[in-house]
C-alpha positions as CSV (number, residue, x, y, z in Angstrom):
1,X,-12.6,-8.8,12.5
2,X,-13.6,-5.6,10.3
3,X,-11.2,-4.7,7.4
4,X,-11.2,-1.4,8.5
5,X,-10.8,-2.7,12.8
6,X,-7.9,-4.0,11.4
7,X,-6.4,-1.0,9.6
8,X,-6.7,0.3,12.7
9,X,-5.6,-2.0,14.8
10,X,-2.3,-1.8,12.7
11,X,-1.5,1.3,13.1
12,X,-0.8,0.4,17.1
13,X,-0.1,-3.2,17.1
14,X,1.1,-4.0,13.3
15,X,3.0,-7.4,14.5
16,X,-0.1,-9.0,15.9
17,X,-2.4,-8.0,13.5
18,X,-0.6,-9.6,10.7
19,X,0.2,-12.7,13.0
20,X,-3.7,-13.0,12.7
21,X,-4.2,-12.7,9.1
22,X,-1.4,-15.0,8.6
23,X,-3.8,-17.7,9.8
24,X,-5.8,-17.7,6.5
25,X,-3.6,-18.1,3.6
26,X,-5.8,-17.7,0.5
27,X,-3.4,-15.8,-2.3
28,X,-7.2,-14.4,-3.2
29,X,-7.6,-12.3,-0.3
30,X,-4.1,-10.5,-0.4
31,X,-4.9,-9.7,-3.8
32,X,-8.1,-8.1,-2.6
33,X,-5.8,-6.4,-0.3
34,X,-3.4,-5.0,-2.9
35,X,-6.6,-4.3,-5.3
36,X,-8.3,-2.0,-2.5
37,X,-5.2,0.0,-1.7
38,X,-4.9,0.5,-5.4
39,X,-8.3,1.9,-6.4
40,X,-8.1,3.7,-2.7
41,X,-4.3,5.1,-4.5
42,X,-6.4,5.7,-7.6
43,X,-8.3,7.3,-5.9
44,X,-6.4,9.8,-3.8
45,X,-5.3,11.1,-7.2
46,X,-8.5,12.9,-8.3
47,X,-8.1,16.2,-6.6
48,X,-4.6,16.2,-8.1
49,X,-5.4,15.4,-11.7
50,X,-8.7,17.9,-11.2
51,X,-6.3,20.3,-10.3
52,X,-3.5,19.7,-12.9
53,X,-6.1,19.5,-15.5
54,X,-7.9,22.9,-14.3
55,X,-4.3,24.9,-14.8
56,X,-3.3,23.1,-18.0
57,X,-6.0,22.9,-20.3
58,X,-3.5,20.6,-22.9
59,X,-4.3,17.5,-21.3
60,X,-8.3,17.0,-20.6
61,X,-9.3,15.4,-17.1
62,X,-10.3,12.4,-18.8
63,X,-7.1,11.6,-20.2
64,X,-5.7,12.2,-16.6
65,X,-7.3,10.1,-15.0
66,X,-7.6,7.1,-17.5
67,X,-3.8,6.7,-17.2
68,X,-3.9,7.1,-13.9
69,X,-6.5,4.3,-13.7
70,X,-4.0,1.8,-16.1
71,X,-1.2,2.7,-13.7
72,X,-2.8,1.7,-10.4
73,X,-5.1,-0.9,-11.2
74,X,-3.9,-2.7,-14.2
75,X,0.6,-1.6,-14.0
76,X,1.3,-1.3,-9.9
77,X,-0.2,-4.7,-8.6
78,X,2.2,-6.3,-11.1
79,X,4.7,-4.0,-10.0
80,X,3.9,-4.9,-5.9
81,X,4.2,-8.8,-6.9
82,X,7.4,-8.1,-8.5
83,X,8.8,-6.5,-5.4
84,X,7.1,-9.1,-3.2
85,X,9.7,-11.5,-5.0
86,X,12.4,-9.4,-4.8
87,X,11.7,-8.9,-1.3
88,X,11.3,-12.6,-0.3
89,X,14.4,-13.5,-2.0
90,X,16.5,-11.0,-0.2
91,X,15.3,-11.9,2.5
92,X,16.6,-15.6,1.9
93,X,19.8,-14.3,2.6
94,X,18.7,-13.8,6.9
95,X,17.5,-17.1,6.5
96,X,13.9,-19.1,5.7
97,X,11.4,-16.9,4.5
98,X,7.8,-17.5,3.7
99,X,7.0,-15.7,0.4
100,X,3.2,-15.7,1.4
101,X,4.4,-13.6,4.5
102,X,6.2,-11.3,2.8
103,X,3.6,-10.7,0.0
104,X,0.9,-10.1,2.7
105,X,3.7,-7.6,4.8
106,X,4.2,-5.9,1.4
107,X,0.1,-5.2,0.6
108,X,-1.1,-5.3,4.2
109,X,1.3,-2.1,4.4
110,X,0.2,-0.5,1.3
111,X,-3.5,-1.2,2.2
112,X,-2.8,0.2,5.7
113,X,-0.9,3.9,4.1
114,X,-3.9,3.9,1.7
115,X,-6.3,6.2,4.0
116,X,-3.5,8.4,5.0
117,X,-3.0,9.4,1.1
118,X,-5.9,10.2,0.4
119,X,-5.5,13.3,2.9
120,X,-1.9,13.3,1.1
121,X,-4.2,13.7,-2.3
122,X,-7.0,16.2,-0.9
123,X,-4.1,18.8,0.5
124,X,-2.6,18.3,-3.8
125,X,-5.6,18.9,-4.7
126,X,-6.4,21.8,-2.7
127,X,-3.0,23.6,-2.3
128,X,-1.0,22.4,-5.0
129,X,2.1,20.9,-5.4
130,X,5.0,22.1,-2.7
131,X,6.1,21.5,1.0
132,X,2.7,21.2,2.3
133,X,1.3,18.0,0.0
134,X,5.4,16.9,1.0
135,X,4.3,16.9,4.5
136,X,1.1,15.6,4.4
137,X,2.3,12.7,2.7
138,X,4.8,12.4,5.2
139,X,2.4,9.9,7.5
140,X,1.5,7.8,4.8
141,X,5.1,7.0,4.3
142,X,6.0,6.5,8.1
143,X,2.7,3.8,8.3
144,X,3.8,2.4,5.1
145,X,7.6,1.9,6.2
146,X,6.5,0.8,9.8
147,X,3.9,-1.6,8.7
148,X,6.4,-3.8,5.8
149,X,8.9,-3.7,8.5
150,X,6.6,-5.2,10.7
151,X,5.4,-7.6,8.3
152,X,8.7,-8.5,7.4
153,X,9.9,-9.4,10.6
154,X,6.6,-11.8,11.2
155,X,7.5,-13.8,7.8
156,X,10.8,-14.3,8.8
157,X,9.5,-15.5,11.8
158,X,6.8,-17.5,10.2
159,X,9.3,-20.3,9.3
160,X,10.0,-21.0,12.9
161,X,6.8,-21.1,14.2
162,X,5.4,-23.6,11.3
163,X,8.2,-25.8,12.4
């Protein structure tokens, strides 16, 4: 299926979804995943930093937006792998655990949210800081939470089902 079918599709049926992509586990194409919800992240920042830069003329757009870029693209996938480990070894504790499973839970989720903040970033950008960029982030973070719940629960079932 379509990338963005399955996006989609996981915001109804997360469970299945990632029962499907389980089926092809290539370590490259969760990376892709985590790399397209970073840049898509990266992204979603530009109407922020436009507007940050636009009411503090201290710190030039350009400068914004280049640490911006070393944060999402080059310091958060590192950051993502770390807590896939972290993850996968709590998780030891509830019993087996596929790391590959929980890695794919962790960036399928983030991938999944990744739409959702860039409406998060458009209503910083436009309004501001405040309540309202607070609640319009506020369905990113439900998808986010629901999907790596979702995804954890298939790689601890994952284990059982290989056996």
């Amino acid at each position: 299926m379509a990338l963005t079918t399955d996006i989609v599709g996981s915001y109804r049926r997360p469970r299945s979804v990632l029962r499907r992509l389980q089926g092809d586990r290539r370590e490259a194409r969760i990376l892709v995943y985590l790399m397209l919800a970073c840049a898509l992240i990266f992204v979603a920042q530009w109407p922020r930093l436009a507007r940050d830069a636009h009411m503090d003329e201290t710190i030039p757009l350009d400068a914004l937006l280049s640490g911006a870029l070393f944060a999402w693209i080059f310091i958060a996938p590192l950051a993502f792998y770390a807590l896939g480990g972290v993850l996968s070894l709590v998780l030891r504790i509830a019993g087996p655990v596929d790391a590959f499973a929980v890695r794919l839970g962790l960036f399928w989720a983030l991938l999944v949210a990744a739409p959702l903040m860039l409406f998060q970033g458009l209503v910083a950008g436009l309004i501001g800081p405040g309540l309202q960029a607070n609640v319009a982030g506020l369905p990113a973070a439900v998808a986010f939470f629901a999907v790596l719940i979702a995804g954890l629960r298939v790689a601890l079932e994952a284990p059982h089902r290989a056996a």
